[in-house]
C-alpha positions in Angstrom: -20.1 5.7 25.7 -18.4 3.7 23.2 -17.8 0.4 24.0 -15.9 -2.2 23.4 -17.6 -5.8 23.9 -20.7 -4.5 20.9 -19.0 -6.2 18.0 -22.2 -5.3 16.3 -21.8 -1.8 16.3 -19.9 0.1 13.6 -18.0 3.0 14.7 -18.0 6.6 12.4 -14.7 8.2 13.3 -14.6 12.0 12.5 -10.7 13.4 12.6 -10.9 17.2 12.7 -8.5 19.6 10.1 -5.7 20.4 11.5 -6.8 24.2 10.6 -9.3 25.7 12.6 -11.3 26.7 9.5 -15.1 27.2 10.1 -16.5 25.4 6.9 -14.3 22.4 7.8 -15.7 22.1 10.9 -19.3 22.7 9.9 -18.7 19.6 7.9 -17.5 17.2 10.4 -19.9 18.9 12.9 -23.0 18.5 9.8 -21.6 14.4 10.1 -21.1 13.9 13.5 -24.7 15.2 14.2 -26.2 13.5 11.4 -24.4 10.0 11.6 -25.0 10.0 15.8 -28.9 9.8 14.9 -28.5 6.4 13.1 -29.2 3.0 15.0 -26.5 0.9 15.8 -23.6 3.5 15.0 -21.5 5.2 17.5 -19.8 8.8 16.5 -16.2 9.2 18.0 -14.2 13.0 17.5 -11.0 13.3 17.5 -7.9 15.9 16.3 -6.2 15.1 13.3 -5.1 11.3 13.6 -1.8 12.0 11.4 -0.7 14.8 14.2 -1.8 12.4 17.2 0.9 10.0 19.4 0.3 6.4 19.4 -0.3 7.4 23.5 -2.8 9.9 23.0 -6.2 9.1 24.4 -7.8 9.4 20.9 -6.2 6.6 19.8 -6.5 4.5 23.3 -10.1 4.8 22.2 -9.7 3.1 19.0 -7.9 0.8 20.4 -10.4 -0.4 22.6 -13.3 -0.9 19.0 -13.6 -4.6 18.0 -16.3 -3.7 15.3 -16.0 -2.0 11.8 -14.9 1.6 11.8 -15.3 4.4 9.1 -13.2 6.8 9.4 -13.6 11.0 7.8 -10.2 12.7 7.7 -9.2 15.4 5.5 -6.1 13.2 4.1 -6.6 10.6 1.4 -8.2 7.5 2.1 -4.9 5.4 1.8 -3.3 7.7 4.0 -5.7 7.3 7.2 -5.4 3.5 6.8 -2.1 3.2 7.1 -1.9 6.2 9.6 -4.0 4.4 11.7 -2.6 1.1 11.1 1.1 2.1 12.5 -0.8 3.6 15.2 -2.2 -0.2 16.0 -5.8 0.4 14.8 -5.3 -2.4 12.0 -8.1 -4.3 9.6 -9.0 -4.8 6.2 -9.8 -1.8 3.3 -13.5 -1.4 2.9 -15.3 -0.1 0.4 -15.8 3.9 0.0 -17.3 5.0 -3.3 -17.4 8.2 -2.9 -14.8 10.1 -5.0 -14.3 7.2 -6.8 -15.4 8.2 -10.7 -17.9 6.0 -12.6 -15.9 4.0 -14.6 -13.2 2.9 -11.7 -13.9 -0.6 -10.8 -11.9 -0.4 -7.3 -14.1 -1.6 -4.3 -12.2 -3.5 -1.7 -9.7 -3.7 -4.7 -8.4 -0.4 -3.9 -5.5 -1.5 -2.1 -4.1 -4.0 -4.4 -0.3 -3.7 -5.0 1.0 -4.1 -8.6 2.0 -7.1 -9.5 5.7 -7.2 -9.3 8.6 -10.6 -9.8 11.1 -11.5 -8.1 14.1 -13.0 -8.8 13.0 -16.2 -9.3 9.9 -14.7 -11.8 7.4 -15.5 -9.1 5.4 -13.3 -7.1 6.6 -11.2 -4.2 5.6 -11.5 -0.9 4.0 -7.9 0.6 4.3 -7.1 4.2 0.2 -8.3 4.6 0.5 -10.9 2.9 3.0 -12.4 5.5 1.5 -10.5 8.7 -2.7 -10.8 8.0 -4.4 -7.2 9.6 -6.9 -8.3 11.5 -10.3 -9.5 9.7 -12.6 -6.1 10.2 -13.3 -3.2 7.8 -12.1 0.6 8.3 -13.5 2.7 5.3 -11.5 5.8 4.7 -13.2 9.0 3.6 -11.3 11.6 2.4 -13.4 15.0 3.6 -11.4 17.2 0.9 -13.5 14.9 -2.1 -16.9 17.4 -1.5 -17.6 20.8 0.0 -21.3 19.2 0.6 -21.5 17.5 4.8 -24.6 15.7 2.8 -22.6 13.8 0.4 -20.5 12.2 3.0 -23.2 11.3 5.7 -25.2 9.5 2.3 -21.8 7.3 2.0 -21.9 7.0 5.8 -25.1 5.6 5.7 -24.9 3.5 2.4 -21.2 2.2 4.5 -23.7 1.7 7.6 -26.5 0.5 6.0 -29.2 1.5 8.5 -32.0 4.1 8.1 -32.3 7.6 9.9 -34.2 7.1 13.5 -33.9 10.5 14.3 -33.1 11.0 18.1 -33.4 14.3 19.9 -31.8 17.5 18.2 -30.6 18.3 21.3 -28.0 15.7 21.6 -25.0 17.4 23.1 -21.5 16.2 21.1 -20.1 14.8 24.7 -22.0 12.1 26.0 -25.0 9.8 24.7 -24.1 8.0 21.5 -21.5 10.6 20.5 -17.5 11.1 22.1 -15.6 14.0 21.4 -11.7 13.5 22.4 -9.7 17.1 23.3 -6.2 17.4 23.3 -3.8 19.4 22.6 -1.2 17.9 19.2 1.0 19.6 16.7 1.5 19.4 13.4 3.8 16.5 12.5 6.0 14.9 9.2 7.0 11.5 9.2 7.0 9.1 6.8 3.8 6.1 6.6 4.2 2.6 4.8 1.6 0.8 3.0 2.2 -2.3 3.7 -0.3 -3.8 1.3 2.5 -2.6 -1.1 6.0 -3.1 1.3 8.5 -6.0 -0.1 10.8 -5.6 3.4 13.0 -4.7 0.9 15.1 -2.2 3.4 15.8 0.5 0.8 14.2 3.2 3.0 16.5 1.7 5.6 20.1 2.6 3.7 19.0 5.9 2.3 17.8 7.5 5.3 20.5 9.0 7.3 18.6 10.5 10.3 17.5 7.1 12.0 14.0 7.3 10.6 13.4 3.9 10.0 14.2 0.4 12.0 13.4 -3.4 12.1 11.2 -5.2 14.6 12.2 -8.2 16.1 10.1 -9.8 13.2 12.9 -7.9 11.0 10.1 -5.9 9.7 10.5 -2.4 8.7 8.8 0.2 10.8 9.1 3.8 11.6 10.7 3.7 14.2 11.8 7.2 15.6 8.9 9.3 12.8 9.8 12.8 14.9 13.4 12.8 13.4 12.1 13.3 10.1 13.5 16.4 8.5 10.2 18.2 7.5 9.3 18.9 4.1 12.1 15.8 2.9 10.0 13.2 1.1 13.0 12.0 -0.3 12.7 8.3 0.5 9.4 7.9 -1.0 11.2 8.6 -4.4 13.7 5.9 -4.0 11.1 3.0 -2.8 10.7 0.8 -5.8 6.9 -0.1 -4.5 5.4 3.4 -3.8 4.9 2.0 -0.5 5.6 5.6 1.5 3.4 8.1 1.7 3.9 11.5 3.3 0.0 12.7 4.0 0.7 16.2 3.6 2.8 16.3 0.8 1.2 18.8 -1.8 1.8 16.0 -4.6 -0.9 13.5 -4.3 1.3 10.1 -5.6 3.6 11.0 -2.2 0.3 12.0 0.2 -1.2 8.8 -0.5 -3.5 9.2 -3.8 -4.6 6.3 -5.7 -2.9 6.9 -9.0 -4.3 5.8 -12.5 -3.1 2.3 -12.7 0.5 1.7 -12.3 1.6 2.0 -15.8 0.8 6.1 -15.5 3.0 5.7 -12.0 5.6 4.6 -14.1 5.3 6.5 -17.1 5.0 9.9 -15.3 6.8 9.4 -12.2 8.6 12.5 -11.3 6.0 14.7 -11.8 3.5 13.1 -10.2 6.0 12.9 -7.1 6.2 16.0 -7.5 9.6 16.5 -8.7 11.1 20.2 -9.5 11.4 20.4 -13.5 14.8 20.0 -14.3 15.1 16.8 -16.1 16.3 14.8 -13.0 14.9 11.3 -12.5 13.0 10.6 -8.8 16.3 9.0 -7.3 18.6 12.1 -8.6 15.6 14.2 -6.6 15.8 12.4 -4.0 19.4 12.7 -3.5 19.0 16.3 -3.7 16.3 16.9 -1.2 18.8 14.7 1.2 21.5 16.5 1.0 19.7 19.8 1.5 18.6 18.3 4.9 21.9 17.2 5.6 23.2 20.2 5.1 20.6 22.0 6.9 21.4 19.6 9.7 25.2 20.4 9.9 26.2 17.5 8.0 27.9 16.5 4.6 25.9 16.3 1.5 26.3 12.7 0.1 24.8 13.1 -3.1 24.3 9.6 -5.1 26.8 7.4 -3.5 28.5 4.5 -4.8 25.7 1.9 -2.2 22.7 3.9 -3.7 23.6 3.3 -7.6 24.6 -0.3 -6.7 21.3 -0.9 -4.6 19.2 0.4 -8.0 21.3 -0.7 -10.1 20.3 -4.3 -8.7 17.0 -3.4 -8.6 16.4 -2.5 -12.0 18.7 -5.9 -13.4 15.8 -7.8 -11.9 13.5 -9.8 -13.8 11.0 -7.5 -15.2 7.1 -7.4 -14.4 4.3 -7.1 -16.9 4.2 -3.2 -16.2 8.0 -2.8 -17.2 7.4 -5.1 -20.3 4.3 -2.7 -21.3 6.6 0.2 -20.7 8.9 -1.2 -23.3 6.7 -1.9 -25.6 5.6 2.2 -25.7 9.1 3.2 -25.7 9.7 1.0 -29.0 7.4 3.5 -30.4 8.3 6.8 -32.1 5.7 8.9 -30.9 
């Protein structure tokens, strides 16, 4: 069994597709056989962590690991850290090359947030940087990056860092060195912050109008009731001025949690890479738009862009501007 007093040991968490397909799960069984032959390493199953309720006994396990953990899910890497960080399986980003292309020089870089002013032109204060996670590793690997089980248990190991000791072929998936958790979950949508990118600036807060988000007594943002999200609405990822929300199974990857090309190109290209419909509207006219046709779809009044929405950007954009806005200028100065 897994426990939780051997610091030493590194846990490989596999989080099953949500789909029931049989080449996904000849992957993650492939990995879980594989990666439960290697010393020191304990193999934990589970159903997909975005679907799972912080009371479920899959993640009453996790809570229980003090080591590192590595974690296969077939969402993006950013995704499953933050998924299993409101869940209160925090740490730090490790390092997960694979997927990464040649020339990115990421590492435990990945999870840098832009730099960004304030409005006193000095830095601003993310969510981590005020509340530390707590000083262990969780490598994310995203299982959609390679059709290949082999490619993954190579990063597993490389991650690991221990060679094969083969054990008996035999081993069953329940029991010895490898857990499989069943229960039953359905599919969910609810919004997931990076916090590694969160200002507390509260924006998600006023736009919402179905008592999605709340404060903690920290005055912290949090998700605080993610089941009356209106499914399908990404709408509040549009209108956060750090990309700090991610919807895992959004079909555009900027909203699901993919790490885009810099933040200039987040900038530059920012409705379609959110994934917006092509009529010429900017991400917070979108977003206004996908709220009303929830609110309507709820019984409610559309509000459109109200008067506090084009004051609270309007104040947003007359704030000092960071290096990326200044190199946005700079392009637009051209006639191209």
């Amino acid at each position: 069994m897994i426990s939780a007093t051997r610091t030493a040991t590194t846990t490989v968490v596999i989080s099953r597709g949500q789909s029931r397909n049989p080449e996904k799960r000849g992957i993650e069984q492939a990995i879980a056989d594989s990666v439960g032959a290697l010393d020191g390493v304990d193999v934990l199953v589970i159903p997909h962590l975005y679907d799972l309720p912080k009371s479920s006994e899959s993640y009453q396990k996790l809570s229980d690991i003090e080591g590192d953990l590595v974690v296969a899910s077939w969402i993006y890497g950013r995704a499953a850290h933050w998924v299993l960080d409101r869940n209160g399986i925090g740490g730090q980003y490790g390092e997960v090359l694979l997927g990464q292309s040649s020339d990115d020089d990421t590492g435990d870089e990945q999870s840098d947030a832009p730099e960004s002013e304030g409005a006193d032109g000095g830095p601003v204060d993310r969510v981590t940087d005020l509340h530390p996670r707590p000083n262990r590793n969780i490598h994310c690997i995203d299982l959609k990056v390679s059709n290949n089980a082999n490619d993954f248990i190579a990063e597993i190991r490389r991650i690991v860092g221990v060679e094969d000791n083969p054990r008996e072929t035999s081993l069953p998936i329940i029991g010895g060195k490898i857990v499989q958790v069943d229960e039953t979950t359905s599919r969910r949508w609810y919004p997931v912050i990076d916090f590694s990118r969160c200002t507390n600036c509260m924006e998600c807060v006023d736009f919402c109008l179905f008592g999605v988000y709340g404060v903690d007594y920290g005055e912290n943002i949090l998700v605080e009731q993610p089941d009356n999200c209106r499914k399908g609405c990404p709408a509040c990822s549009r209108v956060c001025p750090e990309n700090a929300i991610i919807f895992p199974q959004h079909k555009a990857p900027a909203i699901a949690g993919a790490e885009v090309e810099g933040e200039e190109g987040f900038k530059i290209d920012l409705s379609v890479l959110f994934g917006a419909p092509a009529t010429g509207d900017d991400p917070i006219a979108t977003a206004a738009r996908e709220r009303d046709e929830q609110l309507l779809l709820s019984g409610r009044d559309a509000v459109g862009i109200d008067d506090q929405l084009s004051k609270r950007q309007a104040a947003m954009k007359a704030q000092p501007k960071d290096s990326l806005d200044r190199l946005i200028d700079s392009l637009d100065s051209f006639d191209l």
